[in-house]
C-alpha positions in Angstrom: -4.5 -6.1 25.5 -5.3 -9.7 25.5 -6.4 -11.7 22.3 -10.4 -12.3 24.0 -10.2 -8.5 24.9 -9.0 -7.6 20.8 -11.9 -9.7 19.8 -14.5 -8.0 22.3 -13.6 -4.3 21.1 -13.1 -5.6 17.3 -16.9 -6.9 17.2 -18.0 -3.3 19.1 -19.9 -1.5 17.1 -19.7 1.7 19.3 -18.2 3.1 22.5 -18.1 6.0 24.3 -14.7 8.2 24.1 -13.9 10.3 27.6 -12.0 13.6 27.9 -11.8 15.9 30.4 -12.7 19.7 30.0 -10.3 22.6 31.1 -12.4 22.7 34.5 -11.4 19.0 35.0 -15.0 17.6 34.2 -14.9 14.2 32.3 -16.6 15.2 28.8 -18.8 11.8 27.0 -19.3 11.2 23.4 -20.2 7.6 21.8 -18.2 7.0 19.0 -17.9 4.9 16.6 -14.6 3.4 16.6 -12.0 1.1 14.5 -9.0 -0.8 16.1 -6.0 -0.5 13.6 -3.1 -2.0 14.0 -0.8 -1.6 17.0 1.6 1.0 16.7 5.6 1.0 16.3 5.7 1.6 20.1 3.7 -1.4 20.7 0.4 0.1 22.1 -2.9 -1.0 19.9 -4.1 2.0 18.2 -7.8 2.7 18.3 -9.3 5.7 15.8 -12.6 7.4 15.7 -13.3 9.9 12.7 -14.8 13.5 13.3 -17.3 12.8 10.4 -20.3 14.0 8.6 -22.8 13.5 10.9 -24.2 17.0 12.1 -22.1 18.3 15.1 -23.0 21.1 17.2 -20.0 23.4 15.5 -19.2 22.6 11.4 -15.4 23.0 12.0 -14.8 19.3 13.7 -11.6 21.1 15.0 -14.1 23.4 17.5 -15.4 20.2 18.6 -14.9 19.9 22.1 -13.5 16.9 22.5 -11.0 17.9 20.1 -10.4 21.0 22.2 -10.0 19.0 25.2 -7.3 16.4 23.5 -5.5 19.2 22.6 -5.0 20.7 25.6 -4.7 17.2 27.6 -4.1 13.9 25.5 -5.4 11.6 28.1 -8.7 9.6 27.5 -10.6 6.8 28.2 -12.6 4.5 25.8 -15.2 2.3 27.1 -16.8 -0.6 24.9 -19.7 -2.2 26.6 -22.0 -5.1 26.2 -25.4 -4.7 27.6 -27.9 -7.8 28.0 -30.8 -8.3 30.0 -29.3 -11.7 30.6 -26.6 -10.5 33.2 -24.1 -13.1 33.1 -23.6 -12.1 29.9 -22.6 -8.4 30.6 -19.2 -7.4 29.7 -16.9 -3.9 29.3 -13.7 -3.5 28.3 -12.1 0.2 29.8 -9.4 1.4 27.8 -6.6 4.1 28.9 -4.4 5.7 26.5 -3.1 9.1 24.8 -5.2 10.4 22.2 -4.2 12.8 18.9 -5.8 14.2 16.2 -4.7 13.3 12.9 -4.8 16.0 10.1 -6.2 14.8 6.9 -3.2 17.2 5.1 -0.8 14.8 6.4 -1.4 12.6 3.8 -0.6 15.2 0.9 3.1 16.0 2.3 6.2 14.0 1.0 8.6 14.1 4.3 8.7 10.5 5.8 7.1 10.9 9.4 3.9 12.8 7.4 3.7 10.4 4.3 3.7 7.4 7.3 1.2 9.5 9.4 -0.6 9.0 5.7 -0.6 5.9 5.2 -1.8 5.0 8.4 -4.7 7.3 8.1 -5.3 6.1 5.1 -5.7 2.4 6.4 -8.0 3.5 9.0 -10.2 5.1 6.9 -10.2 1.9 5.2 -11.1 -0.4 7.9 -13.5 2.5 9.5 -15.2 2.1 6.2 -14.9 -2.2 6.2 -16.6 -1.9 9.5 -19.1 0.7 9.2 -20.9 0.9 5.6 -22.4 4.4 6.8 -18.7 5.7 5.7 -19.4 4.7 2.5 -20.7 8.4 1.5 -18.9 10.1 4.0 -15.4 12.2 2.5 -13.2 10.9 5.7 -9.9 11.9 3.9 -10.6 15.6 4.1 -11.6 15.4 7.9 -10.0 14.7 11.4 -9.6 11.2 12.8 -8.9 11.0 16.2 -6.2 8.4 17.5 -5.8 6.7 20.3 -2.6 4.9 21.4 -4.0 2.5 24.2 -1.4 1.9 27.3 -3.6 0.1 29.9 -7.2 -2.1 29.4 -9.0 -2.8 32.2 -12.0 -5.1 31.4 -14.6 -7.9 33.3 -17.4 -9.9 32.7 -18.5 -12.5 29.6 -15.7 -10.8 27.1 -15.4 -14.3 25.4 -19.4 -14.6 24.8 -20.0 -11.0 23.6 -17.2 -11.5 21.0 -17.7 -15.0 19.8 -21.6 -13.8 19.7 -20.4 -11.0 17.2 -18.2 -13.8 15.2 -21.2 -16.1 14.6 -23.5 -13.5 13.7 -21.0 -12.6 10.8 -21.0 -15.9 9.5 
């Protein structure tokens, strides 16, 4: 992932996460998403949390696009920008392995789960920095979803739609 395509999902404020069902039918969700840091392996790590807003089932592990990651781990993530002004359109297609991070990792003293912990706990964080709606939301008893990206495809005015975002945060 380049640096101009890093800045372009950073400023995102949404995408939309794909999986595919057990019949082979690609299942869409938008989502709203953090990029974390990349992981030991080298891939940037994107995470989405199964949250508090209402869902059609209350256990975010019926969810079925948890269902489907279990059952097959690869996804897609696309991050769009839209504009009526079409030389500044821009997407950014992301294809990776995706996992679902149990918040009980966190409470377990072994080093692979108290790692796995830490680095939930840092995207709850930056999900939080990001998106003030978190604020109230108890993330560290819930599911995030991560996903370890191994290929970006992307075209169009990446460079606008970030610096855009930069300015507007000044």
């Amino acid at each position: 992932m380049t640096e101009v395509e890093r800045a372009f999902m950073g400023a995102a404020r949404r995408a939309v996460l794909a999986t595919v069902d057990p019949h082979g039918r690609p299942r869409l969700v938008p989502i709203c998403f953090v990029l974390g840091r990349d992981g030991a392996d080298g891939l940037p790590r994107l995470y989405t949390p199964l949250d508090e807003k209402r869902k059609r089932d209350a256990d975010p592990r019926q969810l079925a696009r948890v269902r489907d990651i279990v059952e097959r781990a690869s996804v897609t993530v696309l991050v769009d920008r839209w504009d009526e002004d079409w030389t500044r359109l821009a997407w950014l297609r992301c294809h990776g392995t995706a996992e679902v991070l149990e918040a009980s990792a966190s409470d377990t003293p072994d080093a692979p789960d108290a790692e796995r912990g830490a680095e939930r706990d840092a995207a709850i964080a930056d999900l939080r920095g990001k998106h003030h709606q978190y604020a109230g939301h108890d993330l560290e008893t819930r599911p995030l979803i991560r996903v370890s990206i191994a290929r970006v495809s992307s075209w169009g005015a990446l460079e606008a739609a970030a610096s855009e975002r930069a300015a507007r945060s000044s």
